[in-house]
C-alpha positions as CSV (number, residue, x, y, z in Angstrom):
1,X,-21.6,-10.3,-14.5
2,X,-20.5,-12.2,-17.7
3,X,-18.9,-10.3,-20.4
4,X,-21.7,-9.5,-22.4
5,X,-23.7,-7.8,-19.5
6,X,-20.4,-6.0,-18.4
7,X,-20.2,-4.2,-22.1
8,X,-23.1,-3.2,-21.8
9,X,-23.4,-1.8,-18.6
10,X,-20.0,-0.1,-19.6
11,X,-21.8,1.3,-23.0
12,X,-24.3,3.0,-20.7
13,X,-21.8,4.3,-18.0
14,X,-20.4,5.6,-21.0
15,X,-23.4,7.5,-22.2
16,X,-24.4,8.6,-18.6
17,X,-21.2,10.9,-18.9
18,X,-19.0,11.7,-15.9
19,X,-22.0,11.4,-13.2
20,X,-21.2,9.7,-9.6
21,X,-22.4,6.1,-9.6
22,X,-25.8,6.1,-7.6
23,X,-24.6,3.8,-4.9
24,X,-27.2,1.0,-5.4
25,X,-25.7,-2.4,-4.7
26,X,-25.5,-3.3,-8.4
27,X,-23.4,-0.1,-8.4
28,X,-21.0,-0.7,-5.6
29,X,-20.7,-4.3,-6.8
30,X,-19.1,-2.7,-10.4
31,X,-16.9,0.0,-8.3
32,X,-15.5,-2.8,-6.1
33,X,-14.9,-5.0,-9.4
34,X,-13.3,-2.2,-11.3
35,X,-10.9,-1.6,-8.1
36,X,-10.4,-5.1,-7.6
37,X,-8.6,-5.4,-11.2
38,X,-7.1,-2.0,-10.7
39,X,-5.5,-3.1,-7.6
40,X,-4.2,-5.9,-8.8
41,X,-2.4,-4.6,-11.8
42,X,-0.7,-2.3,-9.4
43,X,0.6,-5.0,-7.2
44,X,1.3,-6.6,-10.1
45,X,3.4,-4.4,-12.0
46,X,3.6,-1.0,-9.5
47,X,2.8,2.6,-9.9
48,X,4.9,3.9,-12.5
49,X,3.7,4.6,-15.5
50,X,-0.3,4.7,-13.9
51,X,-2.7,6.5,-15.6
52,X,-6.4,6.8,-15.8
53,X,-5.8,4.3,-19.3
54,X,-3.5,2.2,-17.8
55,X,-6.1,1.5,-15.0
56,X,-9.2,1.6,-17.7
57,X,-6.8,-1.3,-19.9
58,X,-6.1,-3.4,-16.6
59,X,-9.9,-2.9,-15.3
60,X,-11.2,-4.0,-19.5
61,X,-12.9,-1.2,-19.6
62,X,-12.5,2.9,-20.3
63,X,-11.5,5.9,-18.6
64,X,-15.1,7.0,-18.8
65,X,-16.3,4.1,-17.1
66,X,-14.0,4.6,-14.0
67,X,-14.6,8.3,-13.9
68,X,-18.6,7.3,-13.4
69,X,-17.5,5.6,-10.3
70,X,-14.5,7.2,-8.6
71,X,-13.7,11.4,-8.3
72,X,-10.2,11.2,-10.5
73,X,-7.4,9.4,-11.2
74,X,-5.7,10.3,-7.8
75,X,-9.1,8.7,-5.7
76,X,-8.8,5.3,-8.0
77,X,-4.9,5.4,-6.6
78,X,-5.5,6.3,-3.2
79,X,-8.3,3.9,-3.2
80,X,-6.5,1.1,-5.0
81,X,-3.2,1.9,-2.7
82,X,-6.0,1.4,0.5
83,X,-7.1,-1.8,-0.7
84,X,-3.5,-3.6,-0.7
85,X,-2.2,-1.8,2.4
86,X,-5.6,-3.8,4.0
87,X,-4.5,-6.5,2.6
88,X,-1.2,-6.5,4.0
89,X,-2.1,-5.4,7.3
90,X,-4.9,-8.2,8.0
91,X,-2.1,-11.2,7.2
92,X,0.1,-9.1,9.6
93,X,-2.4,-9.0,12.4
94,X,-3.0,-12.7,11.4
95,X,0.1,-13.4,11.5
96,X,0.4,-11.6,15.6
97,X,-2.8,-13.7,16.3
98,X,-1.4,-17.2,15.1
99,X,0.5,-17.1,17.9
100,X,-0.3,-19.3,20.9
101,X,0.0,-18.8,24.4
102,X,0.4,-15.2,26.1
103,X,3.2,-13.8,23.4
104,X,5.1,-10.8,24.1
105,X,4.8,-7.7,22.5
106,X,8.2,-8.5,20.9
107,X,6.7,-11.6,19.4
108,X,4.1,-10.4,17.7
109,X,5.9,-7.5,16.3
110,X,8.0,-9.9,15.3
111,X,5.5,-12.2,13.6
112,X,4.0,-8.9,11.8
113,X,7.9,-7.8,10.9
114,X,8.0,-11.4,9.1
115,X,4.7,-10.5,6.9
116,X,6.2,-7.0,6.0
117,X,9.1,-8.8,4.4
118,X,7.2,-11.8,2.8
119,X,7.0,-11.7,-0.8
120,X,4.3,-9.7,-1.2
121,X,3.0,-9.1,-4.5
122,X,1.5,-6.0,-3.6
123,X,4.4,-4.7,-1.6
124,X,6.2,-2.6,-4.7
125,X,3.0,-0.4,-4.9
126,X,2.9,0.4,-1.5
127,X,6.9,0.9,-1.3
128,X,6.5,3.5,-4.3
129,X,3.3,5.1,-2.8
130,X,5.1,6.5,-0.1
131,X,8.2,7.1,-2.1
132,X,5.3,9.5,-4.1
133,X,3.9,11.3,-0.6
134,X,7.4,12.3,0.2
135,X,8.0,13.5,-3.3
136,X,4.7,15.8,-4.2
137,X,3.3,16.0,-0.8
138,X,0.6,18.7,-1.5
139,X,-0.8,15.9,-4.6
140,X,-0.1,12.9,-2.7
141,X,0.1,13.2,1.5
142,X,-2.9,11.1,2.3
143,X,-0.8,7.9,0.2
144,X,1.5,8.7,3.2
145,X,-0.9,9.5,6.3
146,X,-3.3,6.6,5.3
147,X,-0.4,4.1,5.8
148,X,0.2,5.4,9.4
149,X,-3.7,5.6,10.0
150,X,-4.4,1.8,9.5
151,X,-0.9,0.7,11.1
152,X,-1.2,2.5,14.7
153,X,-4.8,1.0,15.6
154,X,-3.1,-2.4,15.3
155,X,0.1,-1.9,16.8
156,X,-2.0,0.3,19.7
157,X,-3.9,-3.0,19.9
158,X,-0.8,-5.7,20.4
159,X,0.2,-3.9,23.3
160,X,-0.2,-4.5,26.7
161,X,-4.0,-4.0,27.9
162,X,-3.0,-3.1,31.2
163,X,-0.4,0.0,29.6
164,X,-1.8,3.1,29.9
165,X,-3.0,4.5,26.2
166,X,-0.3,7.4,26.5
167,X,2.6,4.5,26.6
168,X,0.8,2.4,24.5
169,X,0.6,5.6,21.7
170,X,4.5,6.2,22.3
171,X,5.9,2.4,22.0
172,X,3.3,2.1,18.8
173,X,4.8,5.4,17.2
174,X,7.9,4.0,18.0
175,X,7.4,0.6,16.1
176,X,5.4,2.3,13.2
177,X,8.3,4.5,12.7
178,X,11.4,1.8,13.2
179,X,9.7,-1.1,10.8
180,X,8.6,1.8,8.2
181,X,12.5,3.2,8.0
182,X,13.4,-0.5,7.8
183,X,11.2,-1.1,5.2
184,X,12.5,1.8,3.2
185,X,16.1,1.4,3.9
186,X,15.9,-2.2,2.6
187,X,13.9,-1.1,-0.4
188,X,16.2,1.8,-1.4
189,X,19.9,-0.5,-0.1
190,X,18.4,-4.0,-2.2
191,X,19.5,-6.0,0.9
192,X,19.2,-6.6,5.3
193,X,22.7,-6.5,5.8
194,X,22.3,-3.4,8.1
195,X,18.6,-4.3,8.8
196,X,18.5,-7.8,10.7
197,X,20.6,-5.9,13.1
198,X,18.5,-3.0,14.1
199,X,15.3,-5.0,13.6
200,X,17.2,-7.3,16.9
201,X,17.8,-4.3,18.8
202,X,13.9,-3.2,18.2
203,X,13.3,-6.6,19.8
204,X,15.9,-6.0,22.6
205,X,14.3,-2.4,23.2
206,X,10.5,-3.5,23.4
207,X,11.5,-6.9,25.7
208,X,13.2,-4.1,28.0
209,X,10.0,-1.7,27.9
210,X,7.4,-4.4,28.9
211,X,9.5,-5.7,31.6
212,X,9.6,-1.8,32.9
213,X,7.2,-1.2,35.7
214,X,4.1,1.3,34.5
């Protein structure tokens, strides 16, 4: 859509009022746009400050527009916050797949640890998004439960097949829980000074819970 075409199709959003977008493909190719460039103006500069105008100024467009296609302002955030936790999680399970051979469960935790701390561009949004479920739960829980909703399945799936799934839902609650307070300690201490350390015994602790009989 040049930018011609994209004014006017905004011009008639506009007119159309607040109604849902119809879901046609033309449709759905404009809401994933708009949330494209939404998405990227939060990893790019992080969630305070967002607004329905913020996101309208980043996306070239109005607040109008972006209510035609999403509920709110909280569904364009939840659903803007989704699209860059994907992101991150597909280069961590890359990362666990890049792997060669028959790697341990400790390796590829490890290889998905190393993609939580790469310089992710979108990693300050997703740091501040659960900073935000903590803060006004009732408003903003599912910025929490969604992260822990696309981690398990993956961590459930780097773990043993032959486990059964009870032991595989423990040790993957148990990682999910460990690498998020690492993440947050490191983003609220500015350094790894106390983190590089617990991250080894992590590594220590799974290396002992594979070797355990089942």
């Amino acid at each position: 859509m040049d930018a011609a075409d994209g004014d006017a199709h905004d011009a008639a959003e506009e007119r159309a009022g607040y109604r849902r977008s119809t879901g046609s493909k033309r449709g759905e190719a404009r809401r994933r746009e708009l949330l494209d460039l939404v998405s990227e103006d939060l990893a790019a500069h992080g969630m305070v400050d967002f607004s329905l105008r913020r996101a309208a100024r980043s996306a070239g467009t109005t607040h109008k527009v972006l209510l035609y296609y999403f509920d709110s302002a909280d569904d364009l955030l939840q659903q803007a916050i989704l699209q860059l936790r994907t992101r991150r999680i597909d280069n961590a399970v890359a990362a666990a797949a890049a792997i060669t051979g028959r790697p341990s469960l400790a390796a590829r935790v490890r290889a998905i640890w190393s993609t939580l701390i790469a310089d992710d561009p979108g990693q300050l949004a997703l740091d501040q998004a659960i900073g935000l479920a903590m803060y006004d739960p009732a408003r903003y829980a599912e910025l929490g439960r969604g992260a822990a909703k696309l981690y398990l399945p993956t961590l459930l799936a780097i773990c043993p097949e032959h486990w059964s799934d009870q032991r595989k839902l423990e040790v993957a609650e148990m990682i999910l829980g460990v690498l998020r307070g690492f993440l947050v300690d490191w983003r609220t201490g500015g350094d790894r000074e106390g983190i590089d350390p617990g991250f080894a015994a992590l590594v220590r602790a799974l290396e002992r819970e594979e070797a355990a009989p089942e």
